[in-house]
N, C-alpha and C positions, 0 to 999 in steps of 0.2 A: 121311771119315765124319762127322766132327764138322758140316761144312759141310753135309750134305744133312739132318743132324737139325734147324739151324739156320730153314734155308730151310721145314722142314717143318715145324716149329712159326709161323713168320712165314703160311703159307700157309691154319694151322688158325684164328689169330686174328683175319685179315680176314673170314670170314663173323660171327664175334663182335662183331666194332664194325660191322658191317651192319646186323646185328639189333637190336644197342643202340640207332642211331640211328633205325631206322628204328620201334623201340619209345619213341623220346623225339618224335619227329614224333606218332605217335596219340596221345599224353597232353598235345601242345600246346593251346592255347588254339584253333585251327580245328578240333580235334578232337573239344570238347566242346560241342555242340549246346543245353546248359542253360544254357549260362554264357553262351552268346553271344544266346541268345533272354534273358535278365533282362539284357543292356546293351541290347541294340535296346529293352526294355519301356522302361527307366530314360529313354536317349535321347528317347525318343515320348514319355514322360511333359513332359521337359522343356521340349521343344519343344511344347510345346499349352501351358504353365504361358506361356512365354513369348508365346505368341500372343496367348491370354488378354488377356495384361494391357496387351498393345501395342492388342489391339481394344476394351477399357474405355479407356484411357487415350484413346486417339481419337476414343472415343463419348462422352465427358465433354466435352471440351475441344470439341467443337463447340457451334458457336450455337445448340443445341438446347434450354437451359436459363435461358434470360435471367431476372437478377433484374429484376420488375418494381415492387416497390412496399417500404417498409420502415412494419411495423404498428407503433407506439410504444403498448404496454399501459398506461403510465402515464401520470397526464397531471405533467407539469410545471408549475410555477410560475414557476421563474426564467429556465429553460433557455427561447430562443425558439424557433420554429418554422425560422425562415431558420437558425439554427445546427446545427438539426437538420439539414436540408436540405443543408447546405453540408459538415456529414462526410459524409451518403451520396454525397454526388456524389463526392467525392474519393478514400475511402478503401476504399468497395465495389469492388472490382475480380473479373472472373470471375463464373462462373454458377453455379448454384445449388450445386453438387456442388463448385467450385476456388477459392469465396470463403474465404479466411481469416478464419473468426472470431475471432480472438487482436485479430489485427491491427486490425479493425471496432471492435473491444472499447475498446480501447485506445486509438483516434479517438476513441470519445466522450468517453471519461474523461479526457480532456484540455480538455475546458471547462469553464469557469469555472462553478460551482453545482452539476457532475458529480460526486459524491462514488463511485459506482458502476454500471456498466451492466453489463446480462445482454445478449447475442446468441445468436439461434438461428434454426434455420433455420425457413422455413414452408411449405409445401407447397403447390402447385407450384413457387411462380416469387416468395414472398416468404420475406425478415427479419423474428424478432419482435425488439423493441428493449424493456427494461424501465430506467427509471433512477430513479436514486434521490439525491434534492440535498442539499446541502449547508444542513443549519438554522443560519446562524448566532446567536451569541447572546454572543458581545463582540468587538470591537478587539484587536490584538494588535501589538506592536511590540515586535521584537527588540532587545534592549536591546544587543549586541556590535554590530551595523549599521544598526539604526533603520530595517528593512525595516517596511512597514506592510499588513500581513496579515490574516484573520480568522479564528474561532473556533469548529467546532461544537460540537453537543451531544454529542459523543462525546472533545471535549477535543484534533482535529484540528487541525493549520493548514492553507487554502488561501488560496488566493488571487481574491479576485473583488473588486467595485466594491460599496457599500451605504452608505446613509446613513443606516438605520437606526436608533433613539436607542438604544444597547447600552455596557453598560461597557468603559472602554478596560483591557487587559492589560497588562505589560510585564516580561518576562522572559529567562534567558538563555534559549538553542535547544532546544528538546527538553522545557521546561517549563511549557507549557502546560495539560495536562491534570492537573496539579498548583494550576494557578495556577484554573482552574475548578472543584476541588472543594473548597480555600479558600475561593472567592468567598461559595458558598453558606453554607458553616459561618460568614465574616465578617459577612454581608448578615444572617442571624438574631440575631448577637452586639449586631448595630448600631440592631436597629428599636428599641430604647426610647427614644434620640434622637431620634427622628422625623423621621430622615435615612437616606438611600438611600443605598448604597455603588455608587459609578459607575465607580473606578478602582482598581488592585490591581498594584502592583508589588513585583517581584522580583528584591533585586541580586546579582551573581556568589558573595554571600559569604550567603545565603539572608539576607537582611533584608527586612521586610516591610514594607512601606507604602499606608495606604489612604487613599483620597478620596471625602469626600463629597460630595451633591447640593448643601450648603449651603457648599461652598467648603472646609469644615476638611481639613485634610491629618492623619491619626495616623501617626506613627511607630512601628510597633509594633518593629523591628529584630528582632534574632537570636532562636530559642530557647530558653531560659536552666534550668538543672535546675530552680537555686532559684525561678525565679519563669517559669512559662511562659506561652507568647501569650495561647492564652487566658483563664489569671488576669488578666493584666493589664489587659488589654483589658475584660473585666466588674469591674474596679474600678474603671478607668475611667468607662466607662457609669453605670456606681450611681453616680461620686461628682460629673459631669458636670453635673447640671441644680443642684446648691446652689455648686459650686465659679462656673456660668456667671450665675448674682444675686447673687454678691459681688464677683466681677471689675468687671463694670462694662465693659469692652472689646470687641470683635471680636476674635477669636482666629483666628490663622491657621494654627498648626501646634500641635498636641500629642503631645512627645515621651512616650512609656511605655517608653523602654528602660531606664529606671529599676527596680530592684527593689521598693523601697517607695513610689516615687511618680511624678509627670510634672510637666513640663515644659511649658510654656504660651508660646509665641511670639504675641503681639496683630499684628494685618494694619498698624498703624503703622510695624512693624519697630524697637518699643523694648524693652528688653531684657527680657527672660522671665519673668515671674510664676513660681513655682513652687506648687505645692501635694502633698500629703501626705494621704492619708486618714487 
């Protein structure tokens, strides 16, 4: 008896896990018609994104866009025409739409008097090129390797060829635009003399030293609470043209690292006058 109850409950639960299954088949994923039409959309989406960009990519990269000509907006002075010439042949590469500007950019300002260039594109088939040069306005030598450089009016170092008559610099690395806005505050200090300041150096321990048109060298050195550069240096100046009609000598160097006075080296190279205001 127990056995036929057994059997007949085994008999009632096979239609149950029929049903169950065959209720987990309609709630599958082939069963939902919405869900499978937003992946076919998604799919077709992708595949046109994808085509897209393989039919631009293709339609660029053909010979269809040749750069032919590079307009230079500015005109240059130092920069020549063959230099011009000689980055675009080189460094233009690709057509209008695959030319790297960065790249383009970056050729020019790599010549000598290039302090800056703009690139851009122009419409159809050219480059505009704008630049902008290098004004020098002294000499500069590195005073740790005695590299010999130039100066602009923004207190930059580059590097080009000039023989320009400009005062020469000399300082450690990185101190240049220092040593050009000294120059000027110096070059005013200096005009009662009636001598031009042509040279300006700068040693590792900030000591300063100027050269005039007429040969004299001042040591102006470090700067001092008690007595700063430029006190000293305008006491100098004032007491310069009665101390230079009683000397009697050529003077070749005049030390001011002095508090209350300087120092007077004559171009004989005999020993040192001193004076005192």
């Amino acid at each position: 008896m127990a056995d036929v109850r057994s059997r007949s409950a085994n008999a009632a639960a096979r239609p149950a896990g029929r049903a169950a299954a065959a209720r987990g088949k309609e709630n599958g994923i082939w069963h939902r018609p919405a869900l499978l039409n937003l992946i076919s959309d998604l799919l077709m989406l992708f595949a046109a994104i994808g085509l897209g960009w393989a039919l631009v990519t293709w339609f660029v990269t053909r010979p269809l866009f040749p750069l032919r000509e590079v307009v230079v907006t500015s005109q240059p002075e130092l920069v020549t025409a063959s230099q011009l010439e000689y980055v675009a042949r080189t460094a233009i590469q690709g057509n209008f739409f695959t030319v790297d500007l960065e790249t383009v950019r970056s050729a020019f300002e790599k010549l000598p008097w290039v302090r800056r260039a703009e690139v851009r594109r122009r419409w159809p088939d050219g480059l505009e090129l704008k630049i902008e040069e290098h004004q020098a306005v002294a000499y500069w030598t590195v005073s740790d390797s005695g590299d010999s450089r130039l100066v602009n009016r923004q207190g930059e170092v580059f590097t080009a060829a000039s023989n320009a008559p400009m005062p020469q610099f000399s300082g450690p690395q990185g101190s240049a635009g220092w040593l050009l806005a000294r120059h000027a505050e110096f070059s005013t200090a200096v005009q009662p003399l009636g001598a031009k300041l042509v040279g300006l150096a700068l040693s590792a321990r900030e000591a300063w030293q100027l050269t005039l048109d007429n040969g004299l060298v001042i040591m102006l050195g470090r700067e001092q609470d008690k007595s700063p550069l430029d006190k000293r240096l305008a006491r100098f100046v004032a007491a310069w043209p009665r101390v230079k009609d009683n000397i009697g000598v050529q003077v070749a160097v005049a030390d001011l690292r002095y508090p209350n006075g300087f120092a007077l080296t004559p171009t004989d190279a005999t020993p040192a006058a001193k004076g005192k205001k």
